[in-house]
N, C-alpha and C positions, 0 to 999 in steps of 0.2 A: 244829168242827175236822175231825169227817173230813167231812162236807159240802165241804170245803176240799180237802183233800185228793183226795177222788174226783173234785171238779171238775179241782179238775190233771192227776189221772191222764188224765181222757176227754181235758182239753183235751192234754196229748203223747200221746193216743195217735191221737186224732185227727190233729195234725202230722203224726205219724210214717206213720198211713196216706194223708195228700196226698202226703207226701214220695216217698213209694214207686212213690203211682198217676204221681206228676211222674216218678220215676227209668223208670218202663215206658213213659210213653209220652216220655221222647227217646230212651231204648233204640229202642224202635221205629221212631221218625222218624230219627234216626241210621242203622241199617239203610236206612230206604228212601233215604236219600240216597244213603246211600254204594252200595246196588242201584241207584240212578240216575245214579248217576255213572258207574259200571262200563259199565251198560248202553251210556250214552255214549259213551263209549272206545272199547269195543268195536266200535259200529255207527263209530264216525269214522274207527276203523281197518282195516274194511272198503273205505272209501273208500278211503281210501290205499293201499288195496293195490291197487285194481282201478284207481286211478290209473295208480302206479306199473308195474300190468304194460299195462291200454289204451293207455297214450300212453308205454310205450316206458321209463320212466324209470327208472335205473338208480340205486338207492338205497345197494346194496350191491354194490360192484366186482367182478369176476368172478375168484375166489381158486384159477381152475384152468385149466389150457390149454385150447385146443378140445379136444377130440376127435376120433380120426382116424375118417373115411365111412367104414364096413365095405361088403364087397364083396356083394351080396345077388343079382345077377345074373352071368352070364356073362361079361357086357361093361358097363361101365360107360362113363359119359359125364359132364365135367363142362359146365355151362350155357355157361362160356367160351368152351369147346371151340366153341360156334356163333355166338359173335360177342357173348354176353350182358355188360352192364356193369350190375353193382349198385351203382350209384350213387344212387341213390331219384328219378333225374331221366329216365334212358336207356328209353325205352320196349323191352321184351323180348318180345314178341309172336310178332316172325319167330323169333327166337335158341329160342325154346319150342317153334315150330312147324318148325323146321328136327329140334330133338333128336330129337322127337316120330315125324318121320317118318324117321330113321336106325333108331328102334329098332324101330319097325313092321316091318323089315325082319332081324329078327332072331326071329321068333318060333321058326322049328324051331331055334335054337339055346340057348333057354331063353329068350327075350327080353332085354331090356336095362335098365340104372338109368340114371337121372337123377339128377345131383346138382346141388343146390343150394346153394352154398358162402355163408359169411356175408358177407351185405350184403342190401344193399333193393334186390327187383328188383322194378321199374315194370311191368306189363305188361297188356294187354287179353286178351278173352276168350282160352283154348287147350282142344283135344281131348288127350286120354289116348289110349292106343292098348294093344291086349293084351297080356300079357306084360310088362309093364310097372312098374316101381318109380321111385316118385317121392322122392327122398330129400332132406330139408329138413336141414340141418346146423344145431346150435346157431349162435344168431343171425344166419340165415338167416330173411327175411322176403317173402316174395312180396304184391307189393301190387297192387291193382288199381285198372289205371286209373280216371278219377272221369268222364269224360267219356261220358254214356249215347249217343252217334252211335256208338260206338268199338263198342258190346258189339251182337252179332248176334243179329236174332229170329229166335225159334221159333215155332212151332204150340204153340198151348194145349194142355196139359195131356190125354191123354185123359177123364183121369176127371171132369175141370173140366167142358174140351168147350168153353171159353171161359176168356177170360182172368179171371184171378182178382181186378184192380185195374179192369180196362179191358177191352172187346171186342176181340175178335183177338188176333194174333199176340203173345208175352212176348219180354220182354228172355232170352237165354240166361246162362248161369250163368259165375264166371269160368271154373272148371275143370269139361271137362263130358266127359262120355263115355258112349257107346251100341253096345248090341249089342258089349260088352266081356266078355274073360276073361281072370280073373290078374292083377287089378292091385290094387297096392302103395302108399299114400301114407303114409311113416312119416319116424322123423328123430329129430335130438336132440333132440327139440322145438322145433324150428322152427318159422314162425308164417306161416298165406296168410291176410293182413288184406285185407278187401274195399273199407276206407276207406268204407264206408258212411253218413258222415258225409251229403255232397250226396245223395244219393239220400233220405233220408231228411228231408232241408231242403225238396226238389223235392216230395217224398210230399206233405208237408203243406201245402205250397204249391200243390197240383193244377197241378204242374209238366212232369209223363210223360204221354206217352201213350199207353203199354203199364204193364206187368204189370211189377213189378219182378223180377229172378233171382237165381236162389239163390246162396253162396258155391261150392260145391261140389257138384253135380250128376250123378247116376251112373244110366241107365238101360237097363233091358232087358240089365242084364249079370249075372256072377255072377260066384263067388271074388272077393269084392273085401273088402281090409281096409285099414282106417284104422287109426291107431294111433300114438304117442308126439309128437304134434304138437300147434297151439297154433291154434285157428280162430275169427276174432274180426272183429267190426264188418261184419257181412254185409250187404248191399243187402237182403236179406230173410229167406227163411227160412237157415238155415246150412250146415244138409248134407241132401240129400233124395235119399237111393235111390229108384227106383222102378220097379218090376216088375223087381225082383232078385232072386237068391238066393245064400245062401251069403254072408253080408256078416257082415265079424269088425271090430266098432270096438271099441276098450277105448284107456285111457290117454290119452285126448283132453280137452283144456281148452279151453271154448265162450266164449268169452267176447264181451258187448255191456252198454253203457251201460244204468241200469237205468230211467232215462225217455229219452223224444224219442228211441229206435230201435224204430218200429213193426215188427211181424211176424219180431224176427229171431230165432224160433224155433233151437232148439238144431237137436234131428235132426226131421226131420219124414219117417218112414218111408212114400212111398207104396204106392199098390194093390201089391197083391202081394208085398209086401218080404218074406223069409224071412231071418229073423238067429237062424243059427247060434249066436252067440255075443256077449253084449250086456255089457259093461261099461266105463260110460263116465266119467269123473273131471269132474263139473259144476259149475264155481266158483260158489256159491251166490250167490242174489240178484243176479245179473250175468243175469239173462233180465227181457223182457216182450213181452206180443204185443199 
C-alpha cells in the first residue's frame, strides 16, 4: 500500500515537473515569437517609411498651411521671378543661373536669397555664388536632371589626382560652388533629390565614362552652412566639402535606397574641411557604399 502510494506520488510529481519544463519552454518560444514578430514589424516599417519619404508618398495629408519664406537676406528673389516652372517636366538651369548671377551682384549689400517655392523643379548642373541663401520651401523639390551629357566635367579631385571611377576629368556635382564665402542652403525642409536612380543603373552597367559627382559640392570656400533640408538619391557621394572651413551642417536628412545605390555616401568631408559645428539628423539604415 504505501509502495502504491509513493509510486503515485513520483508518478504526479513527475507529471507535474514535465508539465512545468512544457509551461517554460512555450513561455519561451512564445516570447521569441512574439520578439520575432516585433522584430519584423518593426524592420517592415522601416521600409515603409523610407518608401514613403524616397518616392514622395504622401501617407498622412498635410494638417497645416505652408509656411511663409522668412526673409534671411537683404533682398530676396523668387525662382519664378527668372522664368522657373516647377512643373517636374520644365528644365530650370537657365532660371538657376540667371537668379544666381542677379545675386552675385549684390554682395556689398549683404548678398541675396533664393527661394524656392513648392513644386518639382527639373534642373541640370548650377553654381552658388557668395553671399548667398538658397532657401528650399516645404515641398519644394529640386531635381536633377538624369541625362549625364547635360552635367559639366571637372578636373579630378586634387587629392584623388585622378578620377576616382574612370581616368580623367569627373562628372561635376548638381549644386557646386568654389572659392565661395557666406553661403546658405536651408528651408522648410525642402528636398534637392539627384534622381540618382540612372546613374546608378549606368554604374553597374559600365555605362559612364567619367567619375560619377556629387549631390552637393562645395570647395575652397568657408562660412558655409547646411541646414533644415532633405538631401536624397545622390548620383554618388551626397554632400562633399572640400578644403573648406567653417562649414555648420545640422538638421539635415540624407537619405538613399539601402541596396543598388553604390557610393552614395552621406557627407564625405574632404582634405581640409574644418567643421565648426557638426550635427547632423541621419535616417538610419537608409546608407551603403
Amino acid at each position: 500500500m504505501v509502495e502504491t502510494f509513493l509510486g503515485r506520488f513520483h508518478f504526479h510529481f513527475d507529471n507535474r515537473r514535465l508539465d512545468f519544463k512544457r509551461w517554460i519552454s512555450a513561455l519561451i518560444s512564445s516570447h521569441k515569437t512574439l520578439f520575432t514578430v516585433l522584430w519584423i514589424v518593426a524592420f517592415a516599417s522601416i521600409f515603409v517609411w523610407q518608401r514613403s519619404i524616397v518616392d514622395g508618398l504622401r501617407i498622412f495629408g498635410r494638417a497645416h498651411p505652408a509656411r511663409p519664406i522668412p526673409r534671411l537676406r537683404p533682398v530676396a528673389f523668387n525662382l519664378t521671378d527668372f522664368g522657373g516652372v516647377g512643373d517636374g517636366v520644365t528644365v530650370n538651369t537657365e532660371a538657376f543661373e540667371r537668379a544666381v548671377t542677379a545675386i552675385s551682384k549684390l554682395g556689398s549689400r549683404g548678398g541675396g536669397q533664393l527661394n524656392v517655392q513648392p513644386g518639382r523643379w527639373l534642373t541640370g548642373p548650377f553654381n552658388l555664388t557668395s553671399h548667398m541663401t538658397l532657401f528650399l520651401a516645404e515641398d519644394a523639390v529640386i531635381l536633377g536632371i538624369q541625362d549625364e551629357k547635360l552635367w559639366p566635367l571637372m578636373p579630378p579631385l586634387p587629392s584623388y589626382g585622378y578620377g576616382r571611377e574612370h581616368p580623367g576629368p569627373r562628372y561635376g556635382s548638381l549644386i557646386h560652388g568654389q572659392n565661395l564665402k557666406d553661403v546658405v542652403i536651408t528651408g522648410h525642409n525642402g528636398t534637392i533629390d539627384g534622381q540618382g536612380q540612372a546613374w546608378w543603373v549606368k554604374y553597374r552597367q559600365k555605362l559612364l565614362n567619367h567619375t560619377r559627382g556629387p549631390l552637393v559640392q562645395i570647395m575652397f570656400s568657408r562660412d558655409i552652412q547646411i541646414s533644415n533640408i532633405t538631401l536624397r538619391n545622390s548620383p554618388f557621394w551626397t554632400f562633399h566639402p572640400y578644403d573648406c572651413k567653417n562649414v555648420i551642417i545640422k538638421n539635415v536628412t540624407i537619405l538613399a535606397p539601402i541596396f543598388e545605390a553604390p557610393n552614395t555616401d552621406g557627407i564625405d568631408p574632404g582634405e581640409y574641411a574644418l567643421f565648426m559645428f557638426f550635427l547632423t539628423v541621419y535616417q538610419f539604415l537608409l546608407f551603403n557604399k
